[in-house]
TIMI-2910 file (N, C-alpha, C, CB; in pm, 1 decimal, decimal comma, always signed):
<rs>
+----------+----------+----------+----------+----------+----------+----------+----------+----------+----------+----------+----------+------+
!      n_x !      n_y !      n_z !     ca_x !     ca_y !     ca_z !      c_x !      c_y !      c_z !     cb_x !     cb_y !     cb_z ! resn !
+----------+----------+----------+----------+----------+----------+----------+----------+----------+----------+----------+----------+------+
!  +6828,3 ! -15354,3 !  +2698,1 !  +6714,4 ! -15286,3 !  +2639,2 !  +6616,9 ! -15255,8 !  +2753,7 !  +6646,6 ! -15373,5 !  +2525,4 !  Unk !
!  +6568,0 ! -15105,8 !  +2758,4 !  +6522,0 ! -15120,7 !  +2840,7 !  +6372,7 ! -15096,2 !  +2826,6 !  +6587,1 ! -15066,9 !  +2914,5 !  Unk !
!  +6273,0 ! -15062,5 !  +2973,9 !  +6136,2 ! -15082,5 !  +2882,6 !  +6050,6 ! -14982,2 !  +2819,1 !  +6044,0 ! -15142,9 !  +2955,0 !  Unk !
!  +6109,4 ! -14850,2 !  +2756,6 !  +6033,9 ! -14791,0 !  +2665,6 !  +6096,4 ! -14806,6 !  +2562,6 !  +6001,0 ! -14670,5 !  +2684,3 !  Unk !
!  +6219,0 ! -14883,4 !  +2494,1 !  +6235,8 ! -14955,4 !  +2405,4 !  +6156,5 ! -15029,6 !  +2382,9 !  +6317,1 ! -14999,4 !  +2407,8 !  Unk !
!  +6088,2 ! -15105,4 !  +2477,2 !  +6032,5 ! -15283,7 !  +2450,5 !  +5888,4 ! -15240,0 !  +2444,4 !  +6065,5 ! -15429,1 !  +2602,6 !  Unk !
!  +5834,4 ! -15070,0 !  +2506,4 !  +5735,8 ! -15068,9 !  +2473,7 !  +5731,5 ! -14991,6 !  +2312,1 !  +5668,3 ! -15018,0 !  +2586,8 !  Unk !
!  +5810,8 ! -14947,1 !  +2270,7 !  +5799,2 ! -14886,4 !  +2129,4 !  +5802,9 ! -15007,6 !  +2010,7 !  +5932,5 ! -14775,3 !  +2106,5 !  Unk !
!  +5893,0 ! -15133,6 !  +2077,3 !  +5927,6 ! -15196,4 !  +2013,2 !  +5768,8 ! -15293,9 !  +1967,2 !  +6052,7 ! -15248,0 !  +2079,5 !  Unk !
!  +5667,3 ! -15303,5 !  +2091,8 !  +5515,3 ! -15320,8 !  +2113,9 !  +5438,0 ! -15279,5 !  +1985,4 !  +5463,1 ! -15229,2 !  +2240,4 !  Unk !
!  +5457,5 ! -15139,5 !  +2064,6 !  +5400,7 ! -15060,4 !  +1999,8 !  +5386,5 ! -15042,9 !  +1772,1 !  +5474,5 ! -14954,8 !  +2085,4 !  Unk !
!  +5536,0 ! -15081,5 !  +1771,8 !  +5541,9 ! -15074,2 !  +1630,0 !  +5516,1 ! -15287,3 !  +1556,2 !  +5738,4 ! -14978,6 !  +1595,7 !  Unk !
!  +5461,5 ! -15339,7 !  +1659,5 !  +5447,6 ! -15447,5 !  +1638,1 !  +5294,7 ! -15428,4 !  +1569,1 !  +5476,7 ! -15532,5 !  +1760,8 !  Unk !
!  +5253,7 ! -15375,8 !  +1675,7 !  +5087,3 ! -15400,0 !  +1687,7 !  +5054,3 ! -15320,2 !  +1592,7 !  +5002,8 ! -15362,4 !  +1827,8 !  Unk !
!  +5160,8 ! -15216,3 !  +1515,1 !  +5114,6 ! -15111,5 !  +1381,6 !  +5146,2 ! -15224,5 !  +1263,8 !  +5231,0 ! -14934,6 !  +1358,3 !  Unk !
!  +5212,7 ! -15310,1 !  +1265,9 !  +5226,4 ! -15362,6 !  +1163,0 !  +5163,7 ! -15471,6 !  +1165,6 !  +5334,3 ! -15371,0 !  +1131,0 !  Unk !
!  +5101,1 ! -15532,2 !  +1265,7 !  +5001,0 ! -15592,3 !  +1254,8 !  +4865,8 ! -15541,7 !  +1194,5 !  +4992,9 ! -15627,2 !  +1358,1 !  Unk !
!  +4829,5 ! -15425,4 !  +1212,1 !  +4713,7 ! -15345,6 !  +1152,0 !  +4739,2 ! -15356,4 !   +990,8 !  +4712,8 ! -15176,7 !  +1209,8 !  Unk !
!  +4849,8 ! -15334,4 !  +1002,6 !  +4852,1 ! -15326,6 !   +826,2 !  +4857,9 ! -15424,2 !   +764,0 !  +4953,2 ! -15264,2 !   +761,2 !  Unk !
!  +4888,6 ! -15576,1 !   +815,2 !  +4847,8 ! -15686,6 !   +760,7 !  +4731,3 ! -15685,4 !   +789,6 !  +4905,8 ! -15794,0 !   +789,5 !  Unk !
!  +4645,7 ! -15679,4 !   +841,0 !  +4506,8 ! -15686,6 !   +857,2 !  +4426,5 ! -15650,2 !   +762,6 !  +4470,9 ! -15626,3 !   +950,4 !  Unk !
!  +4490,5 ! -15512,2 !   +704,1 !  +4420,3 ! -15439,3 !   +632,8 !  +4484,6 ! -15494,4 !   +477,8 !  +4434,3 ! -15277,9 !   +680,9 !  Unk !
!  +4635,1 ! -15508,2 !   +470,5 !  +4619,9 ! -15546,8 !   +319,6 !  +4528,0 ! -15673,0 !   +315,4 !  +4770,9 ! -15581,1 !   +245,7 !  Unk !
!  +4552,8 ! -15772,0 !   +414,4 !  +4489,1 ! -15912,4 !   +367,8 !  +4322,6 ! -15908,2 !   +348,4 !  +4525,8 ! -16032,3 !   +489,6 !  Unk !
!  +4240,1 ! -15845,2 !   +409,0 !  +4164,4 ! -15802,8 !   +384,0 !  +4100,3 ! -15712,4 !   +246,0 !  +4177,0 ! -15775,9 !   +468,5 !  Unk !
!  +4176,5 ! -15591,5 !   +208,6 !  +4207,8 ! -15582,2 !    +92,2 !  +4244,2 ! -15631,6 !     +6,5 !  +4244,1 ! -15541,3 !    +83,3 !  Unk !
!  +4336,0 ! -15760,1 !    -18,5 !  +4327,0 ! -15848,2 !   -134,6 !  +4281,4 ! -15902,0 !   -148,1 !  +4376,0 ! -15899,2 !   -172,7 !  Unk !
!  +4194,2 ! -16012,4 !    -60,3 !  +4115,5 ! -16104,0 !    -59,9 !  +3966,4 ! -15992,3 !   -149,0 !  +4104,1 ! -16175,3 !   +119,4 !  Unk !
!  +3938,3 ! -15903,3 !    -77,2 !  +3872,1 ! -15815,3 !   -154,0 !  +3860,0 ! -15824,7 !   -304,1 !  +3922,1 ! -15707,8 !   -126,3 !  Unk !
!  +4008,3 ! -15757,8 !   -337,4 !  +4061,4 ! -15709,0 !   -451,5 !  +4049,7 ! -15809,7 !   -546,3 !  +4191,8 ! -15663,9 !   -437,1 !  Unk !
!  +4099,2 ! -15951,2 !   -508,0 !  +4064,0 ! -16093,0 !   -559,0 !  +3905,5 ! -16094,2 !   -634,0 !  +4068,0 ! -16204,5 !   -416,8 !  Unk !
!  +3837,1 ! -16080,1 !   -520,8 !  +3716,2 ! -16095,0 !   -584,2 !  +3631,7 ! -16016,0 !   -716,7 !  +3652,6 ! -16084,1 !   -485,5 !  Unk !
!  +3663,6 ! -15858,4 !   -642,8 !  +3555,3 ! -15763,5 !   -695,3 !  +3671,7 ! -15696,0 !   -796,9 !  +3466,3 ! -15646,3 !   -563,2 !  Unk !
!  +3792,0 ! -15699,4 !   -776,1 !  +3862,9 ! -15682,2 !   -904,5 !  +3867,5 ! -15491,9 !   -853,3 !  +3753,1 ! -15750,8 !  -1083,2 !  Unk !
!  +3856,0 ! -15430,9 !   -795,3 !  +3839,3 ! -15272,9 !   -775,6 !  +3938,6 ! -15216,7 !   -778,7 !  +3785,5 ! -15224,6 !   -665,7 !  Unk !
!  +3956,4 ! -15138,4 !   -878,7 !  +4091,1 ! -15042,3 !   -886,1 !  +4112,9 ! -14967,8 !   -770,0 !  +4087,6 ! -14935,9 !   -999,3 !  Unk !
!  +4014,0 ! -14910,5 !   -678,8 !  +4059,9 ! -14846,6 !   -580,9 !  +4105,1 ! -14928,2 !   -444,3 !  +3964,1 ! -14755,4 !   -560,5 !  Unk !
!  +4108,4 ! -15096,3 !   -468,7 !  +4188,7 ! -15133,1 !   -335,9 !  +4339,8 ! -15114,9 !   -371,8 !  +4158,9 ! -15297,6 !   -281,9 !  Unk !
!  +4354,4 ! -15144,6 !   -488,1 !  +4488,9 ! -15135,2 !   -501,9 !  +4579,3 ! -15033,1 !   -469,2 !  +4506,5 ! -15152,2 !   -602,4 !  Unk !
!  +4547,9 ! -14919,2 !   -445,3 !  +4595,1 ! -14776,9 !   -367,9 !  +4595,0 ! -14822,1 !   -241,3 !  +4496,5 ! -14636,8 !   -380,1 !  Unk !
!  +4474,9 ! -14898,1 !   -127,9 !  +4542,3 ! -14930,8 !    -24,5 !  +4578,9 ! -15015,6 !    +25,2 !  +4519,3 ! -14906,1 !    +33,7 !  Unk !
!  +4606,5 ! -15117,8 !    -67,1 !  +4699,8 ! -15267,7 !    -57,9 !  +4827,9 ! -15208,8 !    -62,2 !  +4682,9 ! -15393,9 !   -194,3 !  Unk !
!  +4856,3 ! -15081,1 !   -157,4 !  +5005,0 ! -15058,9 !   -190,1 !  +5023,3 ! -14955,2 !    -82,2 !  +5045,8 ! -15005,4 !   -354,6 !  Unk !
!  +4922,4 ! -14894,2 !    -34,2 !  +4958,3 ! -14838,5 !    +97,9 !  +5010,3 ! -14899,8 !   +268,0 !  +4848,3 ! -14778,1 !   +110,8 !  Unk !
!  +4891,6 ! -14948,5 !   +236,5 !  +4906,7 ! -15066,7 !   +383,7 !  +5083,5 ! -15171,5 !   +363,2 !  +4715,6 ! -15230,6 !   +365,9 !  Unk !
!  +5128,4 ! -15177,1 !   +232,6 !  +5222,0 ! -15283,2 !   +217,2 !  +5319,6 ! -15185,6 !   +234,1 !  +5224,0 ! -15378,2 !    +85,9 !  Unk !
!  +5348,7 ! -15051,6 !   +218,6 !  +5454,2 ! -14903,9 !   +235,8 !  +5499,0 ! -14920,2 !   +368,7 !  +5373,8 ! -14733,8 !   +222,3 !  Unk !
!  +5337,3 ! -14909,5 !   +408,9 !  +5371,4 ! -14862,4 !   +548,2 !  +5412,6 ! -15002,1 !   +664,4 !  +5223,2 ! -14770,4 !   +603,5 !  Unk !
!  +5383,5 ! -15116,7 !   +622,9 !  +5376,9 ! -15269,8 !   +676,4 !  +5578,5 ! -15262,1 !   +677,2 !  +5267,3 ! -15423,9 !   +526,7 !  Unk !
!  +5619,0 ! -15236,8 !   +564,7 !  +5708,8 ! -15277,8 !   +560,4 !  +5831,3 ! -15150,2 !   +645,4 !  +5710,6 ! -15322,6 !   +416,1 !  Unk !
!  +5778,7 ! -15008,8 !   +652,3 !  +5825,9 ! -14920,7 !   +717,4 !  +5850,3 ! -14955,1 !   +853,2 !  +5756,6 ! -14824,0 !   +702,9 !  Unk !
!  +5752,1 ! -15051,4 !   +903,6 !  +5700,5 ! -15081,6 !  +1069,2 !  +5831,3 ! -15187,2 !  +1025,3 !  +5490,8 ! -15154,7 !  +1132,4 !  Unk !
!  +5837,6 ! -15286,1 !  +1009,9 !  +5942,1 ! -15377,7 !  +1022,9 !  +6050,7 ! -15332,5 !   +993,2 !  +5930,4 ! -15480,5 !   +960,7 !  Unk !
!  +6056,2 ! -15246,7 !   +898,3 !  +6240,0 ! -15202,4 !   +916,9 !  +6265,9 ! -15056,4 !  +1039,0 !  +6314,6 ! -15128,1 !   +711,8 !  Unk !
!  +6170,5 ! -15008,4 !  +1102,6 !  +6135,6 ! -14987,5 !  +1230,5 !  +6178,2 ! -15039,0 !  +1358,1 !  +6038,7 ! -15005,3 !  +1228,9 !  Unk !
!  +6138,7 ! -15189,4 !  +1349,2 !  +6173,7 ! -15283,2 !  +1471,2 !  +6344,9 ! -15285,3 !  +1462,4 !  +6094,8 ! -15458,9 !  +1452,0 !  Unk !
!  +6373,7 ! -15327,2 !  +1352,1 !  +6511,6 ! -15354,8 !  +1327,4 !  +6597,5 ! -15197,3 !  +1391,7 !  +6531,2 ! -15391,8 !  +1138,3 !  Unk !
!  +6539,5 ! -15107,7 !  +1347,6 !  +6598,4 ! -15017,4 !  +1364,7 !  +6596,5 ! -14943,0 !  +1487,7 !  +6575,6 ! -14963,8 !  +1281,3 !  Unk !
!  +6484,3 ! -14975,8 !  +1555,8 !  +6454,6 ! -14940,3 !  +1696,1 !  +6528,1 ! -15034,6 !  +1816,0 !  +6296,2 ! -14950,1 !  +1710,0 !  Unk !
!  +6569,9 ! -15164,4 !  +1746,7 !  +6629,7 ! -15279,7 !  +1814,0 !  +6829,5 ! -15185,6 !  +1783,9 !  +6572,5 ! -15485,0 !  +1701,3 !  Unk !
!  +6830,5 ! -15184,8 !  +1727,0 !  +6986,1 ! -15109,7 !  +1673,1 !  +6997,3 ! -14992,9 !  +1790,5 !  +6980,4 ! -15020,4 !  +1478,1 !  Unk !
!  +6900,6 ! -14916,8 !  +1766,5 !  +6922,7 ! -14795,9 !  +1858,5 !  +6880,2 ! -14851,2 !  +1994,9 !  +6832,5 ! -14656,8 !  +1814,1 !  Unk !
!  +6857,0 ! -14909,4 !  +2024,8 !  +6847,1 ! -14946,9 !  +2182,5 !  +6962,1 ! -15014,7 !  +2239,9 !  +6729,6 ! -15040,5 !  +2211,9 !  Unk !
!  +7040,5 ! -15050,5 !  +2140,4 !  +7200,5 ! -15107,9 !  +2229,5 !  +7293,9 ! -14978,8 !  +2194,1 !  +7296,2 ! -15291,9 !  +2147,5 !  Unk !
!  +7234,8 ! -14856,8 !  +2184,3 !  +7323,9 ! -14766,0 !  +2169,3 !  +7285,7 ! -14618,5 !  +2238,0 !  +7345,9 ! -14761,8 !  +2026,8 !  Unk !
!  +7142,1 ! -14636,0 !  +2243,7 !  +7115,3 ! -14474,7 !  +2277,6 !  +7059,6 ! -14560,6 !  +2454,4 !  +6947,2 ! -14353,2 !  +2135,5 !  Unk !
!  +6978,6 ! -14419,7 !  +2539,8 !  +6916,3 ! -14433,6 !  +2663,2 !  +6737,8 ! -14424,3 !  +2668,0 !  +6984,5 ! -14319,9 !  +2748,5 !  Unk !
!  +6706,3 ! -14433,2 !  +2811,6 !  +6602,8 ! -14410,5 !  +2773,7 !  +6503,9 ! -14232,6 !  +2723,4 !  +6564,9 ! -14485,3 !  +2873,6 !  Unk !
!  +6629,1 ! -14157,9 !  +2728,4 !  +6625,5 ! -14059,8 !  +2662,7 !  +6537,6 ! -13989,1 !  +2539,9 !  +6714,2 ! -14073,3 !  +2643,1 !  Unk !
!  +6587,6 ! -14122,0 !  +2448,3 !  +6558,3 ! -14121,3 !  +2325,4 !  +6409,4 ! -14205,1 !  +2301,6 !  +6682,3 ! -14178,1 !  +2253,7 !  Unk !
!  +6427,5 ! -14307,1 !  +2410,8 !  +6324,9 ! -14401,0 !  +2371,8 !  +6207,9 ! -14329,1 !  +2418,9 !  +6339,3 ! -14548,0 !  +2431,2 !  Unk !
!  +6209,0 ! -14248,4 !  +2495,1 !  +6068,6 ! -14168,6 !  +2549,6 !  +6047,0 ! -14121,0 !  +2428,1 !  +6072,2 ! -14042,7 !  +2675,1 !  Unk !
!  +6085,5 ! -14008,9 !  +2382,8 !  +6048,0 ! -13929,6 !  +2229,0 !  +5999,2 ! -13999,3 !  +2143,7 !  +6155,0 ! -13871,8 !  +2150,0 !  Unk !
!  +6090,3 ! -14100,1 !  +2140,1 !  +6051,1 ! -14208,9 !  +2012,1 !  +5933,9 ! -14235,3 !  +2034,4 !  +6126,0 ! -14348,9 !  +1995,5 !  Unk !
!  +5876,3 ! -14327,9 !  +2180,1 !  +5739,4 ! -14403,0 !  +2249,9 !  +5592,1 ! -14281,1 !  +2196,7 !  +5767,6 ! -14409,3 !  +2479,9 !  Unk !
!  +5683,2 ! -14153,8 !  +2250,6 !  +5550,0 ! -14068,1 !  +2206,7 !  +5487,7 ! -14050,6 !  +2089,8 !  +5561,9 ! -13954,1 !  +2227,6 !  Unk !
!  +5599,3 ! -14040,7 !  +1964,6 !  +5574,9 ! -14053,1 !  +1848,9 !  +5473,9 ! -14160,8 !  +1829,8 !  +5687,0 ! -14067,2 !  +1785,5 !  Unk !
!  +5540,2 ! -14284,0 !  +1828,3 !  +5459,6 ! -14417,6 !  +1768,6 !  +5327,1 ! -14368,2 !  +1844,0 !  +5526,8 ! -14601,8 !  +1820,3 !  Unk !
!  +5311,6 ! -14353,1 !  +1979,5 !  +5226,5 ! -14333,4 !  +2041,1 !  +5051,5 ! -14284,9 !  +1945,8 !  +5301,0 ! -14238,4 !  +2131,6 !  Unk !
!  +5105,2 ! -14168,1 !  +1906,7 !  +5049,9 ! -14065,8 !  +1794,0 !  +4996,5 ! -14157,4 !  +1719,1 !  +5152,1 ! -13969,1 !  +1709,2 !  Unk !
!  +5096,2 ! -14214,1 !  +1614,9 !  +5095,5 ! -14240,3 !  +1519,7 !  +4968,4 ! -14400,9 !  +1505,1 !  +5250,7 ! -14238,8 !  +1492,3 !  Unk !
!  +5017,9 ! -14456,3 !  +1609,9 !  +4913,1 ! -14571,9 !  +1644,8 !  +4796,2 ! -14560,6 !  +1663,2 !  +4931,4 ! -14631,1 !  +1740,4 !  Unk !
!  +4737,4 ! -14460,2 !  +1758,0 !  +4645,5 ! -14364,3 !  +1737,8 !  +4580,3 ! -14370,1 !  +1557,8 !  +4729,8 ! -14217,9 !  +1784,2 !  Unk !
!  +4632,0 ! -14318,3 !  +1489,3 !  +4586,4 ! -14257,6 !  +1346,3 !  +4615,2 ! -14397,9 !  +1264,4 !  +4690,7 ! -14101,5 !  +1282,3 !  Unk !
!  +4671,2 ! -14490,5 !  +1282,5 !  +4671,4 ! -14612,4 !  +1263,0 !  +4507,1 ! -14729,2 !  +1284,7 !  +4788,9 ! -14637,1 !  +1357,1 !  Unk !
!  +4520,6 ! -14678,8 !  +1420,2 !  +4370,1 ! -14780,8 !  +1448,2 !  +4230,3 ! -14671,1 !  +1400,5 !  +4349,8 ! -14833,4 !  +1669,3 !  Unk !
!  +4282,4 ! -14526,0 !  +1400,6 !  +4119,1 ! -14455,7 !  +1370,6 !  +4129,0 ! -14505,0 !  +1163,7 !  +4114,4 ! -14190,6 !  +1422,6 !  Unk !
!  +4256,3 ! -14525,7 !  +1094,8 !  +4220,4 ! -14586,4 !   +979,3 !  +4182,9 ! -14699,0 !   +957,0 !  +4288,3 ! -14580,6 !   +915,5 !  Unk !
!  +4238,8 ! -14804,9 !  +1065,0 !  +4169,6 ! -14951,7 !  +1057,1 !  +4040,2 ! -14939,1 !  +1062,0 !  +4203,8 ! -15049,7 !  +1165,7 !  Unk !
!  +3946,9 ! -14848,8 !  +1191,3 !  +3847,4 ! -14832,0 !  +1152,7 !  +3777,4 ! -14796,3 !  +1063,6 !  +3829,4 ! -14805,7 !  +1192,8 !  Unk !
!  +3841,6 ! -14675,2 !   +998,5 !  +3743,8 ! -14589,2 !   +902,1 !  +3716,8 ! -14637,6 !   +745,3 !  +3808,7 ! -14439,9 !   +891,0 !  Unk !
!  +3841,7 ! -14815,2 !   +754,5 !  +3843,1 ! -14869,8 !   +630,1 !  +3705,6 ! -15003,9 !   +683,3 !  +4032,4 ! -14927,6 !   +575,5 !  Unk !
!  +3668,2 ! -14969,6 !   +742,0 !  +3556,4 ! -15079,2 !   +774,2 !  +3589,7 ! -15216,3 !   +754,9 !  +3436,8 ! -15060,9 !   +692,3 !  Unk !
!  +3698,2 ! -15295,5 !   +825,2 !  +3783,2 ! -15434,5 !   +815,8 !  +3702,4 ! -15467,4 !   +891,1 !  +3937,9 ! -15462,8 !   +851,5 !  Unk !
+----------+----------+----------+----------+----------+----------+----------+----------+----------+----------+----------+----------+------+
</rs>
């Protein structure tokens, strides 16, 4: 494996870390104040939480098979995407 595998592989760590952040935060919320509108992004944050982990798995699969070819494209993507990841962690005020 080499290292823009291990950095995508980073990379989709630290996204699914955001999204535990944000559901746990959101339920503990949701617990309290009872608000119909966390529940849209508990069930969001838990979509996308679980997308990131079958991600790793799948980014771990393709790295004993493809080069670093692939893993660049891939790196840029998450890249993006992490990006629009942390400007929502922010914009949900956690």
């Amino acid at each position: 494996m080499g290292p823009f595998w291990i950095a995508n592989l980073v990379i989709i760590t630290v996204s699914v870390v955001i999204f535990a952040l944000i559901l746990g935060s959101y339920a503990r919320s949701y617990s309290r104040l009872k608000a119909g509108s966390f529940t849209t992004i508990i069930a969001f944050s838990t979509i996308l939480m679980v997308q990131g982990i079958m991600a790793i798995v799948i980014y771990y699969t393709l790295s004993l098979k493809f080069g670093s070819g692939l893993a660049i494209l891939l790196l840029a993507v998450n890249a993006v995407s992490l990006c629009g990841y942390i400007l929502l962690y922010r914009a949900l005020e956690i």
